[in-house]
C-alpha positions as CSV (number, residue, x, y, z in Angstrom):
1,X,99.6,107.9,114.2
2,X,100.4,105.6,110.8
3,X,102.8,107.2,108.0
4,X,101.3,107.5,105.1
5,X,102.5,104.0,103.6
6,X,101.1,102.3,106.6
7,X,97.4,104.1,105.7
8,X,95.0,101.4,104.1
9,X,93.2,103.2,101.2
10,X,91.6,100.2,99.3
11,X,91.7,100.6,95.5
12,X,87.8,99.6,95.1
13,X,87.1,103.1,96.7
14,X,86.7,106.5,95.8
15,X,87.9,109.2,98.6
16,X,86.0,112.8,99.3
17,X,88.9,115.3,100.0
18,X,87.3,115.5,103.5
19,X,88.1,111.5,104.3
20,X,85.0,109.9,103.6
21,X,84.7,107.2,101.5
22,X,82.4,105.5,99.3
23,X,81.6,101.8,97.6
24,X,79.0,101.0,94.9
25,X,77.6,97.3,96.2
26,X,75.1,97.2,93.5
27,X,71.7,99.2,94.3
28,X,73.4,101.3,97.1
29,X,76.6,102.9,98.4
30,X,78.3,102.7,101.6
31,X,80.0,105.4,102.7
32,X,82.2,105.8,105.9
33,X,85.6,107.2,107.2
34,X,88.5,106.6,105.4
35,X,91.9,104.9,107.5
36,X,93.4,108.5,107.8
37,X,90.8,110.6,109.3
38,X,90.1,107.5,112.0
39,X,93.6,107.4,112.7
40,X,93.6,111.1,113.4
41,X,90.8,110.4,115.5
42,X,92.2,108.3,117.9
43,X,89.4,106.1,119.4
44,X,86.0,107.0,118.0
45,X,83.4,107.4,120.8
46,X,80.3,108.4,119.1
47,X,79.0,108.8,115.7
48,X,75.8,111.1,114.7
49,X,74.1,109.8,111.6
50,X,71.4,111.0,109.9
51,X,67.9,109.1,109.5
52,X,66.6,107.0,106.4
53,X,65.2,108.8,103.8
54,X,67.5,112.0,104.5
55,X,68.6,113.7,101.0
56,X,72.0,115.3,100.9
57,X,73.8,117.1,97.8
58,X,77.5,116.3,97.4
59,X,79.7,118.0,99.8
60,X,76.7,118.7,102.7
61,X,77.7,118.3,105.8
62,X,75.5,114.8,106.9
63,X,76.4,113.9,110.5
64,X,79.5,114.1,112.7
65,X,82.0,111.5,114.3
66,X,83.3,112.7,117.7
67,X,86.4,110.8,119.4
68,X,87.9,112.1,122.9
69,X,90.3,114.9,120.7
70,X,87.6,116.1,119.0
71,X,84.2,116.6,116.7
72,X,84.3,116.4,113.2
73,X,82.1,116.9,110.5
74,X,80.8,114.0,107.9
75,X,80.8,115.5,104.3
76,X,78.7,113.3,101.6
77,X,80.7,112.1,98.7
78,X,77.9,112.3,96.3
79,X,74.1,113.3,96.2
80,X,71.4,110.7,97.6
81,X,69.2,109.7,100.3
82,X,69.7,107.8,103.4
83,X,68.6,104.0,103.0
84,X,69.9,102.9,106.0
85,X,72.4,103.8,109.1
86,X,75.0,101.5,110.4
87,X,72.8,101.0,114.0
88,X,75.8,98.8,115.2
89,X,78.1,101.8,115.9
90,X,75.4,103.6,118.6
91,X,76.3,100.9,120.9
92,X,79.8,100.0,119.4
93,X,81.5,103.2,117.9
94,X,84.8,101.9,118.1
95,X,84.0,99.8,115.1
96,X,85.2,102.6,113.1
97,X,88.5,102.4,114.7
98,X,89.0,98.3,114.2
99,X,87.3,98.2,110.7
100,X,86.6,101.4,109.2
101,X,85.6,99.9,105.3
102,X,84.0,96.8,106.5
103,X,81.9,96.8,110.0
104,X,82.5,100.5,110.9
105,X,81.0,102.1,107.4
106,X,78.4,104.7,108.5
107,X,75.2,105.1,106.0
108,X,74.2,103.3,102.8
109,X,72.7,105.5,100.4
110,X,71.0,105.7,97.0
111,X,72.7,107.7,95.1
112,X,71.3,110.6,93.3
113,X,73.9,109.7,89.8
114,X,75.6,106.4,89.4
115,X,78.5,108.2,88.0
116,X,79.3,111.1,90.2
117,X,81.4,108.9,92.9
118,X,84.1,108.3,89.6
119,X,84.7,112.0,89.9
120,X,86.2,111.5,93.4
121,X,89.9,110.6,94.6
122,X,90.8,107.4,93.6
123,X,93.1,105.5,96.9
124,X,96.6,107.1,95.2
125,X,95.0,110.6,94.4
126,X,93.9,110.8,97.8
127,X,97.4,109.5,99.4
128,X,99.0,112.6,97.7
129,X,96.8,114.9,99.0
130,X,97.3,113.9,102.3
């Protein structure tokens, strides 16, 4: 497992205390798993994701990553609905493990408030509460 100066936490994030992540590209949000919580992981095997048009509140439990250690539950960052799933990790999970901000993010939502994601951890928040 990384130390906690070899975790990549980019700056242009904001981090849920329960290791998701999420970016504002415009219209939408990505959200995935931060560095940490794959690296806990170990190699992710299969990811459960929730279908477009799903509404979630902040903090709802919205699908589940499982790796060979373990299940784990996906907690949403902020409110919104589903606009799209990342359909490249059903056949390639493991995209999480070699690019968890970039290829390996998991849904891209709407979200409910534009502003409720800059009441989340910012990279060096969340490195201290690690």
């Amino acid at each position: 497992m990384k130390s906690l100066d070899q975790l990549i936490l980019p700056t242009d994030l904001r981090y849920h205390k329960e290791h998701t992540w999420i970016k504002n590209d415009g219209e939408t949000c990505l959200v995935g798993i931060s560095d940490c919580a794959q690296d806990q992981l170990g190699e992710v095997a299969f990811v459960d994701m929730p279908e477009p048009g799903t509404h979630f509140n902040a903090n709802d439990e919205f699908g589940t990553v499982e790796s060979l250690k373990s299940v784990n539950a996906l907690f949403m960052p902020v409110s919104g609905t589903v606009v799209e799933k990342n359909t490249a990790l059903e056949d390639t999970p493991t995209l999480i493990n070699a690019s968890c901000y970039k290829e390996g993010w998991i849904i891209r939502i709407k979200a409910d408030d534009d502003t409720e994601a800059d009441g989340l951890l910012d990279s060096e928040a969340y490195r201290q509460g690690l």
